[in-house]
Every structure is written in C-alpha cells, then in structure tokens.
ZAZA-998271 format. One line per field, with one value per residue (C-alpha): residue in three letters; x, y negated, z. Coordinates in nm, 3 decimals, m for minus. Last residue first. Layout:
REM ZAZA-998271
residuo ALA / ...
east X / ...
north Y / ...
up Z / ...
REM end
This chain:
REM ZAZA-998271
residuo UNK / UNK / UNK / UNK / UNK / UNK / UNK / UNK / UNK / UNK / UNK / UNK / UNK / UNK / UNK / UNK / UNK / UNK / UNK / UNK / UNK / UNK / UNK / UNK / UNK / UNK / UNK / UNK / UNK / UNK / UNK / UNK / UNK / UNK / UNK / UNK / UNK / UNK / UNK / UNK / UNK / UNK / UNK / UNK / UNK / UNK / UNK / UNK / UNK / UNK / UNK / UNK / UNK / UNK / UNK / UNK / UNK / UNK / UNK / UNK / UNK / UNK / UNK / UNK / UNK / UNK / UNK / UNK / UNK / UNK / UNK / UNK / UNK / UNK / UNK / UNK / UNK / UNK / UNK / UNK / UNK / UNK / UNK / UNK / UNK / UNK / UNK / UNK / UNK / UNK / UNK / UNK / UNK / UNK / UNK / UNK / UNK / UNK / UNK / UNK / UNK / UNK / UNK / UNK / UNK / UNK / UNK / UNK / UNK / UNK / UNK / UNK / UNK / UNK / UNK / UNK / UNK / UNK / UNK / UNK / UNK / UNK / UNK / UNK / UNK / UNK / UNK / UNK / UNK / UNK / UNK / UNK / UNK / UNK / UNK / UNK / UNK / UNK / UNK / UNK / UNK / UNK / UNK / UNK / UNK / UNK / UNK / UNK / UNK / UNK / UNK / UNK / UNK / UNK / UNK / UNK / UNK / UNK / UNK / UNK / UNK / UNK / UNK / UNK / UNK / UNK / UNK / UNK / UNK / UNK / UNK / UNK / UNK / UNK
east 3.298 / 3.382 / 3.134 / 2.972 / 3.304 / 3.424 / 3.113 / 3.183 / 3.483 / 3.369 / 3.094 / 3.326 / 3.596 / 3.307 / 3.183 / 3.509 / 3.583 / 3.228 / 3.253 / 3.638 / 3.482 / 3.245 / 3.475 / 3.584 / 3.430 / 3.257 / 2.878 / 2.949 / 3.072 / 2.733 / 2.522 / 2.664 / 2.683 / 2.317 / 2.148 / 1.931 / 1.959 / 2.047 / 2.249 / 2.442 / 2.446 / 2.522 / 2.764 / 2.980 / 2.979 / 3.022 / 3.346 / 3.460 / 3.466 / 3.632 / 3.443 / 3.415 / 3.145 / 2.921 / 2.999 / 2.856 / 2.559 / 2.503 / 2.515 / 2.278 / 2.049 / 2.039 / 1.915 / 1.673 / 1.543 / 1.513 / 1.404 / 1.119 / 1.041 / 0.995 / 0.778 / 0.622 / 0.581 / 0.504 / 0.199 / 0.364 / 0.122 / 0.055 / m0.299 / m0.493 / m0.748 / m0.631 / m0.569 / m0.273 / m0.286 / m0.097 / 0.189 / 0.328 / 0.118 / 0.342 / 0.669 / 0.984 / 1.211 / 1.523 / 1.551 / 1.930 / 1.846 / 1.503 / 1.390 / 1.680 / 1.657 / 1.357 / 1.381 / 1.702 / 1.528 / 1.228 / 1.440 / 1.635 / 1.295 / 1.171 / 1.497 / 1.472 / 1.113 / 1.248 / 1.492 / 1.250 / 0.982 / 1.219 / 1.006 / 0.719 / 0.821 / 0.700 / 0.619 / 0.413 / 0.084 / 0.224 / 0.236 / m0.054 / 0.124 / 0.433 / 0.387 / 0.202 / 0.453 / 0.746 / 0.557 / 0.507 / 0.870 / 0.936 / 0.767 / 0.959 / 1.261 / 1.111 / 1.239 / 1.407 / 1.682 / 1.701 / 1.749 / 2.061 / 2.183 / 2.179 / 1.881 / 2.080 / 2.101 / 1.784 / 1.608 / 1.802 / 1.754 / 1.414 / 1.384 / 1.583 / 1.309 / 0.965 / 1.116 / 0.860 / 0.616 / 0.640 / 0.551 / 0.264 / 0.093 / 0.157 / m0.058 / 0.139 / 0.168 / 0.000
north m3.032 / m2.706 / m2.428 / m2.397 / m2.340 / m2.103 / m1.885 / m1.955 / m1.831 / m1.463 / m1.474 / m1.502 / m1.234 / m1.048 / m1.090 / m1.040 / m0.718 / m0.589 / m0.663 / m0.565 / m0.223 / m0.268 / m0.254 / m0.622 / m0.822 / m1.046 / m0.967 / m0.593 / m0.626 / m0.833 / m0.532 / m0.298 / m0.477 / m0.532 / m0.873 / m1.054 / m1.411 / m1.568 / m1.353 / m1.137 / m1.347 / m1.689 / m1.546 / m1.360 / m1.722 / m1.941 / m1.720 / m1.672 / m2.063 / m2.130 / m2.247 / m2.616 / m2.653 / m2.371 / m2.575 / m2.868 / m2.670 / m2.501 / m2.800 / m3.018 / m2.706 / m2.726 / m3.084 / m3.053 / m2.758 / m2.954 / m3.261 / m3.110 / m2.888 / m3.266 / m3.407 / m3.091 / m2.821 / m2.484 / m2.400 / m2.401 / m2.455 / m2.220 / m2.157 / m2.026 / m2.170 / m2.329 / m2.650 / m2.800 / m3.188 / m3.354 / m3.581 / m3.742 / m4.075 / m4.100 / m4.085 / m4.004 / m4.267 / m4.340 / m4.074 / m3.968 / m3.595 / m3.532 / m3.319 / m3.099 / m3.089 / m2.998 / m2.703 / m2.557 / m2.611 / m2.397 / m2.152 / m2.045 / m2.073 / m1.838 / m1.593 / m1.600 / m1.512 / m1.217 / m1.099 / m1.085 / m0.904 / m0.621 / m0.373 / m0.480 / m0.320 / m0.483 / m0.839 / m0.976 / m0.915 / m1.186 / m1.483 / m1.721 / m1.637 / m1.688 / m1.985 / m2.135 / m2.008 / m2.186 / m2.521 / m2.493 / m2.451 / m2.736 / m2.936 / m2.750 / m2.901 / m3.272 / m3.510 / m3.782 / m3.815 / m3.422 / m3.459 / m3.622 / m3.434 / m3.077 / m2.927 / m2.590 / m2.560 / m2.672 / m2.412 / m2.102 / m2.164 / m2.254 / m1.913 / m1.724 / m1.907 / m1.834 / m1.466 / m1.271 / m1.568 / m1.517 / m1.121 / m1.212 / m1.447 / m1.235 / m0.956 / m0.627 / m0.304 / 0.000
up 1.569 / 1.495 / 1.599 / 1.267 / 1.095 / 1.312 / 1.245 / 0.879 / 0.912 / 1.079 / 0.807 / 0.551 / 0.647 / 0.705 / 0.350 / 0.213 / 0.363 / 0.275 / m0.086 / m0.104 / 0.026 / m0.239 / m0.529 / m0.693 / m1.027 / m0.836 / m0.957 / m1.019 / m0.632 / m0.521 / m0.690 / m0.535 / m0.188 / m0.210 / m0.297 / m0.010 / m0.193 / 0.093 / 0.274 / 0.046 / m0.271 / m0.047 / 0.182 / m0.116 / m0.307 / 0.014 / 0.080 / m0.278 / m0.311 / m0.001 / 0.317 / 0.422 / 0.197 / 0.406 / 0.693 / 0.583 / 0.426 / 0.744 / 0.988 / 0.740 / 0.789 / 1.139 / 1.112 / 0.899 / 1.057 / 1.420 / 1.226 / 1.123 / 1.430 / 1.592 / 1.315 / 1.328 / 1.087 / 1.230 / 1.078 / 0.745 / 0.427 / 0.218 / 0.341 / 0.015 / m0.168 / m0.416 / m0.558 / m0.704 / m0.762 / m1.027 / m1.077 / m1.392 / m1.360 / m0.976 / m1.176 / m0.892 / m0.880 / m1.032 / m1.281 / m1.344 / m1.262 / m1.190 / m1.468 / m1.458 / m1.136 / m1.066 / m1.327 / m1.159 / m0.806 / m0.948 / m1.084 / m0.792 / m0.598 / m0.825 / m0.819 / m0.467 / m0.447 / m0.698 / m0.479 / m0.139 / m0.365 / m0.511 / m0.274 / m0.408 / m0.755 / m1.093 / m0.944 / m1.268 / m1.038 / m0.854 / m1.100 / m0.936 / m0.536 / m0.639 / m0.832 / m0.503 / m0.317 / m0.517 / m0.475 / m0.089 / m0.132 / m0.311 / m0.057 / 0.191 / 0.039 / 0.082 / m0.211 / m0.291 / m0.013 / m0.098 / m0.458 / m0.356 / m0.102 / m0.293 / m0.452 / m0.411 / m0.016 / 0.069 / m0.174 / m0.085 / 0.253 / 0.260 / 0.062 / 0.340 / 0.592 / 0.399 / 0.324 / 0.580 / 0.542 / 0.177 / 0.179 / 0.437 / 0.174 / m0.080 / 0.015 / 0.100 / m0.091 / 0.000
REM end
C-alpha cells in the first residue's frame, strides 16, 4: 500500500528545505522565501504523482523536483530586479501544504540554522560538500554516489566520514 503524498512530503519536507535553501543561494534568498518554493514543489508533487513509478524512489524524486524547481527559478530570476506582480498567479487546491510549524519565531530559528550550514558547508572542499550533499540531501546510495565520483564505495564511505567529521568542526567554529 503506498502512501498519500501528503505524508511522503512531510517525511522529506526538511531534506527538501535543505536542498532548496542551499541551491537558490543568497541572492534569490533576499528575494524570495525558500519554503515558498517549497510549498511550490509540493504542489507539483502532489498534481504529478501518479508519474512516481516506484514509491520507494519518492525521497529521490522530491529531490529531483525541488532540484528543478530552483534551476527554473533561477533561470527566470536571474538579473531581474524585482519580482513581476502581472506574472503571478494563484494555485488552488485543496490540500494543506502549508507548514503548521511556521512561526515568526520557528522562522528565524530555521533561517538561522540554515545560514550556519551553508557557511559551513562553503568552508568544506569541493569533494566534501559534493559527497555530503548526494548522500544527505539528496538521499542517494553509496553505489550510486561512487558511479557519480568516479571512486569505489569504500572511497565513498571514507570520504563521507571524512566530511561529516569536518563539517562537524566546521559547525562548531565560531
């Protein structure tokens, strides 16, 4: 029995955030909210899931929405200095995609924390914040991270506790 979409993107809602926060970068951020794109994501998600072939793939192809999402925002965004108002339009539906936990307070909190991450995750080498990001945000498998890399899965594994061990360090510089 496979599960509704609403609880499958509550189970990934913070790994997507992730993923989301960390590629729009700064300066889409001063423009725009990352859990507004999110909300966007699930709404895709939720239109375009009878395309998900195997449920249990679900967590990898969220990512591979939000991915996409941020890559079309983006696009479209880059060098415009404000966002369009005539180009916007409502979404309805139906469902409750909106996060119950969102605060001013809880806001700030996640805001915050992420800031943290992506400082520390620049601090990191490139292999680092590459093995990090395909293992822990995007969920992939050490298989499929080594055909990725070009290295065996042991490397895989070294590397990605190597990684988290730094990144650890990182987050508890000052």
């Amino acid at each position: 029995m496979s599960q509704a979409p609403e609880v499958v993107l509550e189970k990934y809602r913070e790994r997507l955030l992730s993923v989301i926060y960390l590629r729009m970068g700064p300066e889409l951020r001063a423009r725009m909210d990352p859990e507004d794109v999110l909300q966007e994501v699930a709404i895709e998600a939720i239109h375009s899931w009878h395309t998900l072939a195997d449920p249990k793939n679900a967590g990898a192809w969220l990512v591979v929405l939000a991915k996409r999402k941020v890559a079309r925002i983006l696009r479209d965004q880059v060098g415009v200095a404000a966002r369009d108002p005539r180009r916007e339009q409502g979404m309805k539906t139906d469902l409750p995609v909106a996060d119950r936990r969102s605060g001013p307070v809880t806001k700030a909190d996640r805001k915050d924390r992420l800031a943290l991450l992506e400082d520390a995750m620049a601090r990191l080498s490139e292999d680092h914040r590459e093995v990090l990001m395909l293992a822990r945000i995007e969920g992939l498998e050490a298989k499929e991270i080594a055909e990725r890399m070009g290295r065996s899965e042991n490397a895989v594994y070294l590397l990605l506790s190597r990684a988290m061990k730094r990144l650890a360090e990182e987050l508890k510089a000052p």
